[in-house]
C-alpha positions, 0 to 999 in steps of 0.5 A: 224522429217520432213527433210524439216523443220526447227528443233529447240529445243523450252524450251525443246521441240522439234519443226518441223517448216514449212510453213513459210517465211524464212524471218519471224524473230524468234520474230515473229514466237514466238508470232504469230505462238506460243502464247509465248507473253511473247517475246516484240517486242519494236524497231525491229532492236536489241536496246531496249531488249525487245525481248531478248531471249536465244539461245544454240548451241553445239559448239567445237569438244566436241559438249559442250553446248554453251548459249548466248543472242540474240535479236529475232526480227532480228533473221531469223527462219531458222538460228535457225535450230538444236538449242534450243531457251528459252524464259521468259517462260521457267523459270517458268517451270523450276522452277515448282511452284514458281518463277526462282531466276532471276524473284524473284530477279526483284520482291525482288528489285522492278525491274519492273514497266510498266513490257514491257521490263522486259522479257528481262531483266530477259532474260539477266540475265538468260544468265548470271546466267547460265554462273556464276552458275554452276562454283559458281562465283559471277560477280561483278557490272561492268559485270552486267552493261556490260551484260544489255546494251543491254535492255532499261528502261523508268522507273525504272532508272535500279539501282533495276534491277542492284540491281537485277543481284546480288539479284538473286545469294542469292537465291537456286540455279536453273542450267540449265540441260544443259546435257539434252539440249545437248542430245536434240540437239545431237538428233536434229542434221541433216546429210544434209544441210538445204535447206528450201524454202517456196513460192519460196524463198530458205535458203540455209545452206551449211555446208562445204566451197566447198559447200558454194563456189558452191551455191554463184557460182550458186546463185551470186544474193542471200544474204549472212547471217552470223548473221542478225543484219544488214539484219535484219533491211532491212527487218523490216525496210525498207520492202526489199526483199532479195531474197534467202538467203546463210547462212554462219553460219553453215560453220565450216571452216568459225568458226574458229579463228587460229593463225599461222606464226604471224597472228590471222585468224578470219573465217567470221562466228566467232561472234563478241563476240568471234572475240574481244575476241580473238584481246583482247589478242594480243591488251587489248587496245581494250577493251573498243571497245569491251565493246562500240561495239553494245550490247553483243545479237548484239556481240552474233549474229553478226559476225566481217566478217560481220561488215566488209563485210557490208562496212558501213562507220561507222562501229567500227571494221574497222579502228582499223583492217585498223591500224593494217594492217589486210588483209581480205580474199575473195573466189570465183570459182576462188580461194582464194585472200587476199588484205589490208582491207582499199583496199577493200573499193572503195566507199560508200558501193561498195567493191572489192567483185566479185558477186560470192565471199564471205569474208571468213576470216579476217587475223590481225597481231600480233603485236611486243612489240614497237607496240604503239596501240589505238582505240577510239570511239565517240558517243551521247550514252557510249552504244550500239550506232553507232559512229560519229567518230571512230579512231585507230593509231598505230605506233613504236616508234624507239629511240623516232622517229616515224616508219611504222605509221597507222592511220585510221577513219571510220564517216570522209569520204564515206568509212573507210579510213587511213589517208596518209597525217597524217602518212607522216607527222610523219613518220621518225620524232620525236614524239613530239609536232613539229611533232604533229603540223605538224600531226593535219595540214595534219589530215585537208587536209585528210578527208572533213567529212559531215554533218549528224544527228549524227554529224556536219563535224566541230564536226568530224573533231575537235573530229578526231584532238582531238584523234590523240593529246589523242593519242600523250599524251598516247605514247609520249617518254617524260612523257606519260599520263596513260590512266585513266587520258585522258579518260573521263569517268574514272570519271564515273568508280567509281560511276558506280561500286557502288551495 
């Protein structure tokens, strides 16, 4: 293997990659430099699926083998370095001479038309018959809805591709040799971080914490990657260059997610899959967030350090992390400071990050039992959209009075914000519809939201006040409401689950 290349496993074959930008995103690559056309390239920043492909990494102290769907078009090539890439391809080949049982399900249940998006499809539905294979589990309507969320269909109204995702399970089964794919990989594995440069431009894929610290000290102008749904779009879109490139991803200490003395730590690198996965236990009420945020390759690629270092104003992860009184760690030459999230945001996209610092972790409390949570986002789109108005509450409820309340927005004001005046408001009174009244006045002197094309500053400040009454008619002391009865599309869940 040539040790200045980029090294992945490509359906099954190993591949030394030079000679190329480390910009150049995996899709491009795939059909340009490969001829795998197979790969569509639909929207170039992560919403439609067409180019959906399949990733695998070894992951934990066992080096197990680790799937999961990604798009490709945001995916820069030297993030690939040391892992295994499947395309709609693939599968024939593992097939050998006649169709993979996911392909034959599309072709049983006439999931195809114009046949543009389809590859990735098949390709979402290959992740997760391998994810249900091998252990014999059949998943049930919801989780094959949640898994193609991701892949966008003009034509066949998705029914005979849903129809599909439960087809492919009642033909012979076709696993994946996922001890090959390992053994490939271990093979692939290089000793040395990757430092890939091409026509000036440096990759730089530091493997420990110290490593990273020491090139962001010696490099405080290049961009810092994690999981490139967001960069990803500046170059695709808007034609930036980023210049070199410090990818976090290959940094173990960055991977991890540790509770310990009362605290969930999620390392920046920890994908946003993973990220929920682990808030869900402490806080289910999180699940549909979870399901809402993006699409599961957007989850698969994207980390939740990322998201929050990003500092968008709209991003979903933090006015949930903001109410639960999370503190987000940074690290620079000069050590390690942690701070409260919603401290870390001063203005639109300017954060309390020195030039030669990272976000190296995200650190949320577990909560105690009295903890009344929620976090709701409103979008034109139930999936993968981004939202108008993002709002979480929390607050303990001591004898019926209101204790330590944290509320917080992100789409109401220039960065995601908590809402003081609210929780003063309330703070020590009753919860009940006085101090409701009261709450909902001081919610309209806290944010003075704009006017754009997802929505009217009217319309954000009727559907924030609307959340904060749903939020009051689920954890009021007196007749609280279930959930399913102040959810809108409960009424959906029914005729969603239908084969």
């Amino acid at each position: 293997m040539n040790t200045d290349a980029i090294r992945l496993l490509l359906n099954g074959e190993p591949v030394d990659v030079t000679g190329i930008a480390p910009t150049t995103s995996l899709l491009a690559w795939l059909r340009i430099h490969r001829g795998l056309t197979g790969t569509k390239e639909g929207c170039a920043e992560g919403d439609c699926g067409a180019c959906t492909v399949v990733v695998g990494e070894l992951a934990g102290d066992t080096d197990s083998l680790r799937l999961f769907s990604v798009n490709a078009c945001i995916q820069f090539m030297p993030a690939l370095d040391g892992k295994a890439v499947f395309t709609v391809e693939y599968l024939r080949r593992q097939a050998e001479d006649r169709l993979h049982p996911v392909q034959q399900a599309m072709v049983d249940c006439h999931g195809s038309q114009c046949g543009f998006c389809t590859p990735g499809f098949v390709m979402s539905l290959w992740d997760l018959y391998n994810a249900c294979v091998p252990d014999g589990t059949r998943p049930d309507a919801a989780r094959i809805s949640s898994q193609l969320t991701g892949n966008l269909c003009r034509c066949t109204g998705y029914r005979p591709i849903l129809e599909a995702g439960q087809r492919m399970f009642e033909h012979p089964a076709q696993a994946l040799d996922r001890e090959a794919v390992r053994a490939a990989l271990l093979r692939l594995r290089r000793s040395e971080a990757l430092d890939y440069a091409h026509d000036g431009a440096h990759f730089f894929a530091p493997r420990t914490l110290e490593a990273l610290i020491e090139l962001r000290s010696r490099h405080p102008q290049a961009t810092v990657l994690a999981g490139c749904t967001d960069i990803g779009l500046w170059v695709n879109k808007q034609f930036r260059d980023v210049g070199d490139l410090l990818y976090i991803g290959q940094v173990e200490a960055l991977q991890q997610v540790v509770e310990a003395r009362g605290r969930l730590r999620i390392g920046a690198a920890v994908s946003l899959s993973d990220a929920f996965a682990a808030l869900c236990l402490p806080y289910p009420e999180l699940g549909e967030l979870w399901e809402r945020f993006a699409s599961p390759p957007v989850r698969n690629a994207g980390t939740l350090g990322g998201n929050v270092a990003n500092g968008s104003p709209i991003g979903d992860s933090m006015p949930a992390l903001i109410a639960l009184g999370a503190e987000v760690v940074v690290h620079g030459p000069g050590g390690r400071r942690s701070l409260p999230l919603e401290a870390f945001y001063l203005d639109y996209m300017r954060k309390d990050l020195a030039a030669d610092e990272i976000v190296e972790a995200v650190e949320v409390p577990v909560h105690e039992s009295a903890l009344r949570f929620r976090s709701w986002k409103l979008s034109k789109r139930f999936d993968s959209d981004i939202s108008a108005v993002c709002g979480a509450f929390a607050l303990r409820l001591e004898d019926g009075v209101v204790r330590g309340p944290r509320i917080a927005f992100g789409g109401m004001a220039a960065t995601p914000r908590r809402a003081l005046r609210t929780e003063a408001a309330i703070d020590g009174r009753r919860w009940d519809e006085d101090t409701l009244t009261a709450a909902l006045r001081a919610l309209a002197e806290d944010y003075a939201p704009l006017s754009d094309l997802r929505a009217s500053a009217d319309y954000r400040r009727r559907t924030a006040a609307a959340l904060l009454r749903r939020f009051y008619l689920e954890t009021r002391a007196q007749d609280p409401l279930d959930a399913q009865q102040t959810r809108v599309f409960a009424a959906f869940d029914s005729f969603a689950a239908q084969p």
